[in-house]
N, C-alpha and C positions, 0 to 999 in steps of 0.2 A: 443409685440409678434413677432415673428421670420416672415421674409416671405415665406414661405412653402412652396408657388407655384412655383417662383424662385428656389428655393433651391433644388424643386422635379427634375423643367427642365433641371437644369445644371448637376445634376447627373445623367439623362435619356437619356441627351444629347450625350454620349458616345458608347451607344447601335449601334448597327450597322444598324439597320432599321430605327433608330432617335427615338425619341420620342414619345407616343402615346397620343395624346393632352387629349381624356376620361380619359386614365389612369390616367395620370398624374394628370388631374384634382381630380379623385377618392381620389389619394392615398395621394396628397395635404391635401384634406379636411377632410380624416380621420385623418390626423397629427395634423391637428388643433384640430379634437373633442378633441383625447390622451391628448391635450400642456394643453387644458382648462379643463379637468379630473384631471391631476396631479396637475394643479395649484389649483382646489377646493379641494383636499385633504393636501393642505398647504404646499406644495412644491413650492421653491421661482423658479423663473423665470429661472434662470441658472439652478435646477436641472432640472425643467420639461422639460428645451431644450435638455438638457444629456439623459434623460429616449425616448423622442423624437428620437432623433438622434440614440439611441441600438437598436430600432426596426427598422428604415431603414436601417438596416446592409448592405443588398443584393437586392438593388433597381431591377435589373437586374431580380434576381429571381422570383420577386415579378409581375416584368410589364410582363414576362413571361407568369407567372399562372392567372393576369388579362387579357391574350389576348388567351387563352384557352377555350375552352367551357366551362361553369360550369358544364356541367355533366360529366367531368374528373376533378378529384379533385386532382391538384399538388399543395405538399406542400414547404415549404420553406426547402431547408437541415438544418436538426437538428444539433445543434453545440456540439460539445465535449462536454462528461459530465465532470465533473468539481472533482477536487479530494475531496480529505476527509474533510482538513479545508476549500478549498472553498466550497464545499456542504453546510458546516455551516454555513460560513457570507452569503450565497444563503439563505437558508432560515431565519436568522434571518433578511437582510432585507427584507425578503418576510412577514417576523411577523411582522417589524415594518410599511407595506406599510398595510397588514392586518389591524393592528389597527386604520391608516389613515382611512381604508375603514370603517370600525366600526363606528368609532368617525365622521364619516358625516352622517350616518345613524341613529339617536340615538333612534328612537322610535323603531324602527327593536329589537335593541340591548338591548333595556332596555326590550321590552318583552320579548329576547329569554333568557337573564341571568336571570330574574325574575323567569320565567318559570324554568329554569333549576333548582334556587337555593330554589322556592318550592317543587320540589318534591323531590331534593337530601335531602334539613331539615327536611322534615316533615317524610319522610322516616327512617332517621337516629335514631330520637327523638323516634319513636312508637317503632322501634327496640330494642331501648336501652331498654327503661320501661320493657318492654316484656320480654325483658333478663335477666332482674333483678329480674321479678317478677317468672317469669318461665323457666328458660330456666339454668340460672345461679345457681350452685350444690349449697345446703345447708350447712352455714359455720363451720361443724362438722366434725370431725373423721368417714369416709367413709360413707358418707352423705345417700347413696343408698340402704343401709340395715336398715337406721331407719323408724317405724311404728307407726301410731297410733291404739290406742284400741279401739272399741266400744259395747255396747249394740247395739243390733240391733232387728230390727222387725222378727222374725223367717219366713215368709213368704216373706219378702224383706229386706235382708240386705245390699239393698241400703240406705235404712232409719234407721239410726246412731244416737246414744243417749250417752249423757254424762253419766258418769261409778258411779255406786258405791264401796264402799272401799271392800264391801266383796266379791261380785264377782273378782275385778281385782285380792284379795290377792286367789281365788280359779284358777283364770288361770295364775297365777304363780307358784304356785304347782304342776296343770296339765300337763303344756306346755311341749315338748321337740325339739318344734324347736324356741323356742324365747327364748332371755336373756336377762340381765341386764334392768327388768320389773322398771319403774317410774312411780309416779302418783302424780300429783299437783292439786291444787285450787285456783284459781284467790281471791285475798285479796285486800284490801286497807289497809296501815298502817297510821296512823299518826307519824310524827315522831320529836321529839322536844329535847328543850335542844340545848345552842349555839343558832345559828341564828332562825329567825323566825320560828316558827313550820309551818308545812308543808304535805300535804296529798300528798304522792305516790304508784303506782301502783306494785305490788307485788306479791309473791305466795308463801303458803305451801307446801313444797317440800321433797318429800321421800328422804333418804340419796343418791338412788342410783343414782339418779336424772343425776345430775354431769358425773359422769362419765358413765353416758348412752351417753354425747352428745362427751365426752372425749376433752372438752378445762376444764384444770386445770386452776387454780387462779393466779390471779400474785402478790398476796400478801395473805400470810395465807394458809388456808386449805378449804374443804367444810365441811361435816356435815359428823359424824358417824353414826355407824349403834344405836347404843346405842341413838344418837340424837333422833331418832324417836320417844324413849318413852316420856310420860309427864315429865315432872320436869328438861326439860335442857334448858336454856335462851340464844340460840344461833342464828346470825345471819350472811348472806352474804349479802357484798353489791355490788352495780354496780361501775363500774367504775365513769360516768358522775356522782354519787353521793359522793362516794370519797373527787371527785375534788372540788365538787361544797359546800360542808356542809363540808368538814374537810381538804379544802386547800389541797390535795393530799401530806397528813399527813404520810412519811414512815413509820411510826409508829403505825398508825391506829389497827392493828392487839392487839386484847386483851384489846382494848380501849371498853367504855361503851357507850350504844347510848341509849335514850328511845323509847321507841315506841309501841304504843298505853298505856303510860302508866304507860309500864313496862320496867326495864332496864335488856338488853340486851347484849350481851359481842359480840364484831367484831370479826369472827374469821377466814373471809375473806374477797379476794374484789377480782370480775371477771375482766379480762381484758377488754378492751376497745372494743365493735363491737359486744360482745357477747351476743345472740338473744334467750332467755329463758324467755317468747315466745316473748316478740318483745320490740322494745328500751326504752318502756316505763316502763318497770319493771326495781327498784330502790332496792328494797327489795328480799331476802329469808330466809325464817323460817322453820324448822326443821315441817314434815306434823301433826307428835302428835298426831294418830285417838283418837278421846272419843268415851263412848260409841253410841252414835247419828250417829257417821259417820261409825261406822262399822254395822247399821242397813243395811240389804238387800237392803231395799230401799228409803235409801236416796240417791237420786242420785245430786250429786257435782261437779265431778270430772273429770279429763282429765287425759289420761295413756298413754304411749307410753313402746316399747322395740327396741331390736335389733332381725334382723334375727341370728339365731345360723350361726356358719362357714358348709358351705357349704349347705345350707336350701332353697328353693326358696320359691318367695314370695306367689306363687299358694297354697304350701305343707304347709303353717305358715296358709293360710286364711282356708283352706279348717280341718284343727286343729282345728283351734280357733272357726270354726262353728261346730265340733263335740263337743267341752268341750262346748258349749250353749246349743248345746241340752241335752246333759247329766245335765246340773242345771237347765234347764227349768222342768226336770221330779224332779231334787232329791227337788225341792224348786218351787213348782207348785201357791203356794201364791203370793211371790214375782217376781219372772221367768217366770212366763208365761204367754205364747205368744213371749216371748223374744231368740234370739241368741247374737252370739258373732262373731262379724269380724273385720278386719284390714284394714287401707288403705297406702300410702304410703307416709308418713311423709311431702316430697317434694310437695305432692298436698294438704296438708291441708288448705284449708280456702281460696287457690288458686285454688281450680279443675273448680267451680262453674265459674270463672273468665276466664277460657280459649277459650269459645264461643266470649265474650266479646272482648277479646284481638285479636285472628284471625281474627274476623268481621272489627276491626282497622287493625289489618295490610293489609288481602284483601282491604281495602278501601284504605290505603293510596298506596298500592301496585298497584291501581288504578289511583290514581295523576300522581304516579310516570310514568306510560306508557302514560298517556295523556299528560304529560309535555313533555317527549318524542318527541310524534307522533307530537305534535305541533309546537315544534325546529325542527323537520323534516319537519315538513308544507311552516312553514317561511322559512327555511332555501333553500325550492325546488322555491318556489318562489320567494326569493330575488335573488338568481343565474339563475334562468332561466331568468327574467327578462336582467340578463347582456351579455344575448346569442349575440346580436349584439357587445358590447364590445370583446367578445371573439372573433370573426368574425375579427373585424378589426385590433386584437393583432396577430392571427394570421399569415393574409392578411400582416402584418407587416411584418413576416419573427420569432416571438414570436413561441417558441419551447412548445410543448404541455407538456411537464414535466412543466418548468417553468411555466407555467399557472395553472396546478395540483395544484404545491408547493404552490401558489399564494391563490389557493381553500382552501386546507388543512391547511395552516397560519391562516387563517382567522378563519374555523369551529372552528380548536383546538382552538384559542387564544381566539374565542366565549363559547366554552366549560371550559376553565379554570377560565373563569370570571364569568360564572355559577357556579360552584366548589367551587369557594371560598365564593359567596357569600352560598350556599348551609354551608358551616363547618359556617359560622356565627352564620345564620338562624338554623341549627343544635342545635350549642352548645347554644345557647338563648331556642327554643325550645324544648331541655331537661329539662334545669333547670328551666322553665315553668309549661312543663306538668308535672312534678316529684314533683313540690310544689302544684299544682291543684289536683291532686291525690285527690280521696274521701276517708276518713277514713278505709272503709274497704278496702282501696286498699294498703293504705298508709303505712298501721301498718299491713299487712300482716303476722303473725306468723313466726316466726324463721330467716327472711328476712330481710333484709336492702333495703328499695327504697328509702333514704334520699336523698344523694348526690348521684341523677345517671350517670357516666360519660358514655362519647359517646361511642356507640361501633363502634369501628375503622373497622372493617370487615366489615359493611354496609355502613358506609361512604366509602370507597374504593370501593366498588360494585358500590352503587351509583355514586359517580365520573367518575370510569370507561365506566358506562353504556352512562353517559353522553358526554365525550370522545370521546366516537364509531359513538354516533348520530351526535355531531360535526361536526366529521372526514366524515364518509362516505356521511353523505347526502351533506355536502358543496362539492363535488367532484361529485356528480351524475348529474350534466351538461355536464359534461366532455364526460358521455357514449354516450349521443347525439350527441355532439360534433366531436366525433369524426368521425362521417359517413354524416358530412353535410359541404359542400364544401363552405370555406369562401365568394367566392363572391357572393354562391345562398343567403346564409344569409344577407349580405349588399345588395345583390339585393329586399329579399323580405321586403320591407319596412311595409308592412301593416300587416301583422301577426309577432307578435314575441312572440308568447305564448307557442316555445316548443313542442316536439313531440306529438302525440295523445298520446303515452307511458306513459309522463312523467305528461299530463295531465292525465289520467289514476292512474294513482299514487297518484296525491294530490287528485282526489276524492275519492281515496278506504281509503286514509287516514284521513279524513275530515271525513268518515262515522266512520273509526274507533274511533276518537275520541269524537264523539256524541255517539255513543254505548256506551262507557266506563263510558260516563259524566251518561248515563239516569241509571248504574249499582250503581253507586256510591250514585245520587239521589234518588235512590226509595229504598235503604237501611235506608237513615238519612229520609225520609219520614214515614217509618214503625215506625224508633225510635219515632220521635215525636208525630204519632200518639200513641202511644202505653204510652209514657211516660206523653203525657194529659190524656188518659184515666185513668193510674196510679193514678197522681195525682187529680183525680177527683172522686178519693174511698172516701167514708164514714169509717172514721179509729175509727169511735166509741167514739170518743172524740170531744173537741172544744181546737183546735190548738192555737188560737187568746188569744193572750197578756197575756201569761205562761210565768213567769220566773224561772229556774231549777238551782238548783246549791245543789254538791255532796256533802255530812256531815259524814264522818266518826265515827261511836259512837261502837267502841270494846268494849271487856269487855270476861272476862275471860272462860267465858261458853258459848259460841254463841247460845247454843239453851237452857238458862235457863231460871229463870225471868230475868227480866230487871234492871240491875245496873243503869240504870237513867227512874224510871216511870214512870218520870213525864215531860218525854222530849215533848211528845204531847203537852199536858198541857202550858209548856213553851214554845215553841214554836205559837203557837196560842197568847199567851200573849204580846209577844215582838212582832213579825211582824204583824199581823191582825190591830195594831194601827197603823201603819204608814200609812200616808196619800198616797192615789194611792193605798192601797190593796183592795182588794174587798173580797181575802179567800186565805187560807194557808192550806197547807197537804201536805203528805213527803208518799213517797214510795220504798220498797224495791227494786222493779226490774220496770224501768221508761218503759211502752211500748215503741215501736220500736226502743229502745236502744240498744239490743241483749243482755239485759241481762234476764235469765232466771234463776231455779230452779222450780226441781219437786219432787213429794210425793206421797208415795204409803197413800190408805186409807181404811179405815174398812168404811161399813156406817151400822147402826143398823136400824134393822130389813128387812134386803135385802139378797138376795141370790151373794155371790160373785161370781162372772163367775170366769174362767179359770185362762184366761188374769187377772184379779184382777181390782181394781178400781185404781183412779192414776189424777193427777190432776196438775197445775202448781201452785206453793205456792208464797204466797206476802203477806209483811206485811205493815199494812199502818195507816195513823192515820188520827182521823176522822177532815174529811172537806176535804180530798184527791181527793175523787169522785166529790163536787161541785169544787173542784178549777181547775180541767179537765174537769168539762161538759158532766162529765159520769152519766145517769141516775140510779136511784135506782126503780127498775120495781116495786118491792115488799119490804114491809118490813123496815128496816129503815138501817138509817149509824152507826157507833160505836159512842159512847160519852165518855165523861170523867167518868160514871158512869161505864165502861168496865174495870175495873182498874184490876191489878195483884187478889187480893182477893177476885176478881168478878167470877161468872161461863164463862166459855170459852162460847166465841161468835166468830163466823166466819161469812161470808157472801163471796157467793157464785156468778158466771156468769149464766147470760142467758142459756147459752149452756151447763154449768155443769146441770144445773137442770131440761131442757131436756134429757139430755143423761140418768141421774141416777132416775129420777125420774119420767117422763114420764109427764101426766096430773098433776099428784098427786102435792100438793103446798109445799113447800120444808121446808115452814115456821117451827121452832118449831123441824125439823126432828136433827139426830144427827149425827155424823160422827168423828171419832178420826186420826190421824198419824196413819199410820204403818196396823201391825198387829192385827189380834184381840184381841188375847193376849197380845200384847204393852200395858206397864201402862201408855200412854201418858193420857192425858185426855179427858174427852167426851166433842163435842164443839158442841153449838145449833147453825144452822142456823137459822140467824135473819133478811137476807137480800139478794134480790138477783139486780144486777146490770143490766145494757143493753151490749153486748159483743162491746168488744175492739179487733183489730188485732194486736194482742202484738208482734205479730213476722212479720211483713210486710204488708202492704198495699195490697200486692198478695198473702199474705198466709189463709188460712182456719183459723178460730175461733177457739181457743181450748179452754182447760177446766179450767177453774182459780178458785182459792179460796184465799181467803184475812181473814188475822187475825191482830187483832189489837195488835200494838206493845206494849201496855200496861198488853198483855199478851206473846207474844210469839215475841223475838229480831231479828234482822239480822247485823252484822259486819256495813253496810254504809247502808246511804239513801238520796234516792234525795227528798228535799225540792221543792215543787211546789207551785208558790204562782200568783193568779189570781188578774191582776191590772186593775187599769181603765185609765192608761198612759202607754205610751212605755214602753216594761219589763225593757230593759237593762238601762233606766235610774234610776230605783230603786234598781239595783245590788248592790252596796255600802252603801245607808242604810241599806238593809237586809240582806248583809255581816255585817254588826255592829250590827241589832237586834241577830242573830244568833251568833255573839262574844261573847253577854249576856248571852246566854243561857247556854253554853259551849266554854270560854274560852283559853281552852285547845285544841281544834276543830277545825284547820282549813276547811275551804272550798274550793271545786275545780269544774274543769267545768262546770264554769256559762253560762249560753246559755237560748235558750227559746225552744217551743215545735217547734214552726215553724224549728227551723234548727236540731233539733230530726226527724224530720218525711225529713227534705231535706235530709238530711244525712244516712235516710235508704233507699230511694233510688238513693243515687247516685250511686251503682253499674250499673244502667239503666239509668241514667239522665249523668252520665260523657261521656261513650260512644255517645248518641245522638247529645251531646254540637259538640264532634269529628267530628262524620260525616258531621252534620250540616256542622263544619267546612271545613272540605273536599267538599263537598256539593258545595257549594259558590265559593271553588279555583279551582274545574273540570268546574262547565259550566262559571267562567272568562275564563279560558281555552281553553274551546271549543269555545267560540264566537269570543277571539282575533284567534284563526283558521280558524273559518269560516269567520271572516272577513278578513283576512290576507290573503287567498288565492282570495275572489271575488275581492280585492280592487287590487291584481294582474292580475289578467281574465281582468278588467274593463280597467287597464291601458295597457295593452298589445290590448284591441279592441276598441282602443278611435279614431283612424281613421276609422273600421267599424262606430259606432257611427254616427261619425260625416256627414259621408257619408249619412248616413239612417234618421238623422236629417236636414239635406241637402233637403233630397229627399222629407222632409213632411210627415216623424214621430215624433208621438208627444213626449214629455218627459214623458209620464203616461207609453208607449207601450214602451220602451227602459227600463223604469225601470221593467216592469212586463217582459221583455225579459232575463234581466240578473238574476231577483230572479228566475225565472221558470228553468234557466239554472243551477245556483248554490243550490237549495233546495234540485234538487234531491239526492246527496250525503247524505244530513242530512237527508232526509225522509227513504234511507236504513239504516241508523246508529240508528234511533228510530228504526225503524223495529226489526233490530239485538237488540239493546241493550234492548229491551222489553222482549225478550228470553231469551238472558244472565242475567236479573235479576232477573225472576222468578226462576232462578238456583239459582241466587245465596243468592238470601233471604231466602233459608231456613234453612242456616247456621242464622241467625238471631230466628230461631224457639224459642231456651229457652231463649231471650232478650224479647221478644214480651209478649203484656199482652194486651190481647182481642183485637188482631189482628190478622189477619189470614197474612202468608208470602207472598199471590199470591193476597191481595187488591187491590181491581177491582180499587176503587177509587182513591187511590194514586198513580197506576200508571198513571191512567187519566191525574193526574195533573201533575206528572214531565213529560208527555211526552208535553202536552201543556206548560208548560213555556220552557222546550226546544226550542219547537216547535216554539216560539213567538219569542226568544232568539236568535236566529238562524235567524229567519227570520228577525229582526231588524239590525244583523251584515249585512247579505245580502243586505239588505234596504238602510242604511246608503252609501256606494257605488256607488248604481245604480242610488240613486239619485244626487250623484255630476257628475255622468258621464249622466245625463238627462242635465244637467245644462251646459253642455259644449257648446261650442262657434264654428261650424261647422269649420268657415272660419281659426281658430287658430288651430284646429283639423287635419285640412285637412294641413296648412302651416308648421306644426309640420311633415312633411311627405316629 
């Protein structure tokens, strides 16, 4: 190393008063701290003597402003600013001296870019989904005017009901602000011939269907008006199906396919991406009403139109509720109590979803400012910490831009290496959360959230935002800096903690980011309470060791006898013997699966009200109810003795035979489909069950009725079979017993009850998982803050300390000095953020399920593990600066 002290006096030596032995000595020994700075940031010997020697530029100047009072602050003359290209190699070595400074600091650095590139990814990632699911237009020809149709409850047409055929075909007659009227029905096809057969998802589609959504075919045609009658064998297929069963065949068009059966003539194929209603539909068929489906009240069905040109959607709903009330008077059987309203196509199946989705983005929009305030935290504390550095850079004759540049090098170069890691953690974190997705989020109607790609507009916000915290907070020493005269700084050796201001600052900041952590907390608090209590419903069944899998069984008359009536029968045969079943039974519509249908009904000898009778219809075969664990209250289950030429038997719920029949025992009583004039037939109830929550865990009991499929069919059925081993390891034998049965038949989504009932509430268990998440990455957060600034405070008064351990204080009173001093920030920040969450949980009100938004309890708790959290960061500190060594404390000085 250079001799400094020599090297000060022979250039001091030329002054004209001679040399000032203090000074000299001063500015000597700040040369050396500089020589051994530069050389720890890995600059060899010769550069750090070069960097050395630029700050004694104007020794003269220097021994000056050391022989001044300090309370007149003379600075060094500021040098010529530098032009255009040197501006540039100025700052870029100012970025590569930055990263020197970076890369010695590495735990600084690795929290503040960690920090950074959570809250840029996680931000970017919820944005996207969001976008996708809501935000981003519907991929149709003027997306904004398309509508769905519904039934609806004439005193709350919020309450929305699947359509029947003869209603939809009367408010298409009526309407004159709607056009180009469509109505479909969710099917399953079988579909064979060529490769393995195959069950996919599908729909009966009115002609107008097509060009209601106006994307034409990319091979073929869609369906005529004439398709709609019975007797034309026409289908569309999807693209992915094309591809995948006919080799993306140019040809395909006019080509034969079977399915369910029956053969079929191609006489199109959608393009690729096209969402009629979502990517799982393979199949469309011409809609064909029989007479069944143009009853009043059968209700099947899903309708949609267009707004007319120039119609708003106020002027179409407020329509469509006057033609409900006019068919609830002209058809007071079937209609009443009923209307008719609209919703807006873009919210279908998504509106429910949008509490959910806000609730995520305010949360991660929550990360995001505490990852912020945090990088601000560290960042006010690593550079005040360097207040003495600056002091003697400037004392140097070092120009306060040059030092700025030196600040802003560094923030930015800290902020970029956030950024980047941020688009990583981004683009991993999409395509994460995009394959986590819960079914009902995933398959959203008319939508694509497969591949969601990032959306570029929040990652640039984010970036930027990250940028600005950077940039300005590594410069905010600077404001200090500038009113505090370098030799008071190198004079005051024993405080170098920075203005009251700026200390000021990291406490208001330190509270803000405990506020934010305790908003963030006591949101995924609510979820988890709420999503145990969820889970902790009595769903009316026994969930434990059900194996389920789909069986397609078509047949030309969907509501006639039974072209196979002895599928029960076989069924029971083949599977019931395999080793590990304990019971088998097949069901039309699987509780909490969402699939439904309902029925209007006569019941004999009762006065029909208004509203009429009405009930949800299932057909099922017996041994259904034991292999679910569903009780039979009264009465018995169907047997093989319920056969087609048997008298109709139904059996009825709990709650049907409260509603309709009061005390009275149901047994024996009779009730037909439809009308009373319908020649369906009269069915005796023979049985009534214990209730099921067929539509959610959170939903009310409605009214079910079950008829044996030996008398009355339905297109598919899910197979239920009760084991006395793990279900999914008997999926393949009972895919092989059910081969037996029907051959022709494949099977599809194999599963058990257990991921049936996880799967209906993941709308409320996916969100919880999130916050959770979030949860966890806020108070790491907050505690590398609250520790990041005490472990600054400690090492800035480790000469107090030492002094005061000197004098015979103990390490206990030092430690309870520095937590007493740093709590208080976080005890405002719970304070505030205890407010700001009672606000803000009530945007959580329709997620919640028997939870109140403003729990006393939960926030008890996130405020105490803050509270401990917080006070452990503080802890961890106070106790190494109890542990210090006075006499090396005090030598350090």
């Amino acid at each position: 190393m250079p001799d400094w002290q020599s090297l000060v006096r022979a250039r001091l030596a030329a002054m004209p008063d001679g040399p000032d032995d203090d000074v000299a000595d001063e500015i000597a020994q700040h040369a050396e701290v500089l020589y051994e700075r530069v050389r720890a940031e890995g600059a060899s010997e010769a550069d750090a003597a070069t960097a050395v020697e630029r700050e004694l530029a104007d020794l003269c100047a220097l021994a000056r402003a050391r022989r001044t009072s300090p309370r007149r602050h003379v600075t060094a003359p500021e040098p010529p600013r530098p032009g255009g290209f040197q501006a540039v190699r100025a700052f870029a070595a100012d970025v590569v001296h930055g990263a020197r400074v970076l890369a010695s600091r590495r735990g600084f650095t690795a929290a503040a870019v960690m920090t950074l590139a959570l809250g840029i990814g996680a931000n970017t990632a919820i944005f996207s989904v969001v976008n996708a699911l809501l935000l981003a237009p519907l991929p149709f020809a003027d997306p904004d005017r398309l509508v769905m149709l519904w039934e609806a409850d004439a005193d709350d047409l919020t309450r929305t009901f699947i359509v029947s055929a003869a209603n939809w075909e009367d408010w298409r007659e009526q309407s004159t602000t709607l056009s180009d009227f469509a109505i479909w029905e969710h099917m399953s096809f079988n579909v064979s011939g060529g490769p393995e057969p195959e069950q996919v998802a599908g729909l009966r589609v009115s002609s107008t269907a097509f060009a209601l959504f106006g994307v034409p075919p990319q091979l073929g045609r869609t369906f005529s008006a004439e398709e709609d009658l019975p007797g034309h064998r026409v289908a569309v297929i999807s693209d992915a199906l094309w591809r995948r069963r006919f080799n993306a065949n140019p040809s395909i068009v006019g080509q034969a396919m079977r399915i369910n059966g029956e053969t079929y003539e191609i006489v199109g194929v959608m393009p690729d991406g096209f969402r009629f209603t979502h990517v799982r539909h393979a199949v469309w068929t011409p809609i064909q009403f029989d007479d069944q489906d143009r009853q009043r009240g059968s209700h099947s069905f899903q309708a949609a139109a267009r707004l007319a040109p120039g119609v708003t959607f106020q002027a179409a709903r407020a329509e469509m509720n006057a033609i409900g009330r006019r068919l609830a008077e002209r058809h007071p059987v079937d209609n009443g109590g009923e209307g008719a309203t609209i919703t807006r196509m873009r919210d279908h199946a998504v509106q429910p979803l949008q509490p959910t989705l806000v609730a995520l983005l305010g949360a991660v929009g929550f990360v995001l400012l505490i990852a912020c305030v945090n990088v601000a935290n560290l960042t006010l504390a690593q550079t005040a910490s360097r207040q003495r550095e600056f002091a003697i850079r400037a004392a140097l004759g070092a120009a306060r831009s040059r030092l700025a540049s030196q600040l802003l090098a560094e923030g930015l170069l800290l902020a970029v290496l956030g950024g980047a890691a941020g688009i990583l953690l981004a683009w991993a974190g999409t395509a994460a959360l995009a394959g986590s997705l819960p079914p009902a989020i995933r398959f959203a109607p008319f939508r694509n959230v497969g591949p969601v790609s990032l959306d570029l507009r929040v990652l640039a916000f984010t970036s930027t935002l990250a940028l600005l915290t950077g940039g300005l907070f590594s410069l905010a020493p600077m404001l200090g800096a500038a009113r505090v005269h370098p030799g008071a700084t190198l004079k005051a050796a024993g405080d170098r903690g920075g203005t009251g201001r700026m200390t000021l600052v990291r406490h208001a900041l330190v509270a803000a980011e405990v506020a934010l952590a305790v908003i963030v907390l006591f949101g995924a608090g609510l979820m988890i309470k709420s999503v145990a209590r969820l889970t902790a419903v009595d769903p009316g069944l026994d969930r434990r060791s059900v194996l389920l899998m789909d069986l397609a069984l078509p047949q030309e008359n969907s509501y006639g006898p039974p072209e196979r009536p002895t599928f029960c029968a076989d069924l029971q045969r083949e599977v019931s013997r395999l080793p590990g079943v304990r019971m088998v039974g097949a069901i039309s519509h699987l509780p909490l699966s969402g699939a439904n249908a309902g029925r209007g009904l006569t019941l004999e000898g009762l006065v029909r009200p208004d509203d009429g009778w009405g009930a949800s219809y299932r057909i099922t075969c017996p041994g259904y109810f034991a292999a679910l664990g569903i009780p039979i209250l009264r009465g018995r289950d169907f047997t093989d003795q319920d056969a087609t030429t048997a008298p109709g038997v139904v059996i009825i719920n709990d709650e049907m035979a409260r509603a309709y029949y009061g005390d009275q025992d149901p047994i024996g009583r009779r009730l037909k489909l439809g009308r009373p004039e319908s020649k369906t037939p009269w069915l005796t109830v023979v049985g009534v069950t214990a209730d099921v929550r067929h539509f959610g865990l959170d939903s009310a009991v409605g009214r079910e009725m079950f008829v044996p499929y030996s008398q009355a069919v339905w297109p598919s059925m899910t197979v239920a079979v009760k084991t006395a081993v793990p279900p999914m390891s008997l999926a393949p034998a009972v895919k092989s017993a059910l081969a037996r049965v029907d051959p022709d038949q494949p099977v599809s989504r194999v599963g058990t009850m257990e991921m049936v009932i996880g799967d209906s509430i993941g709308g409320r268990r996916f969100p919880m998982l999130l916050l959770t998440l979030f949860s966890a990455i806020a108070i790491v957060l907050a505690a590398i803050g609250v520790y990041g600034v005490v472990s600054y405070v400690v090492s800035q008064r480790t000469r107090e300390m030492g002094i005061r351990l000197a004098l015979g204080a103990r390490g206990r009173e030092v430690i309870a000095m520095v937590v007493a001093g740093s709590i208080r920030p976080v005890i405002a920040g719970l304070v505030l953020g205890t407010a700001g969450a009672f606000a803000a949980a009530r945007l959580l009100t329709t997620l919640l399920y028997a939870v109140e938004p403003t729990d006393p309890g939960v926030l008890a708790g996130i405020v105490a593990l803050l509270g401990v959290t917080a006070a452990a960061a503080c802890w961890m500190p106070a106790r190494r600066a109890a542990g210090v060594d006075p006499l090396i404390a005090l030598r350090e000085e």
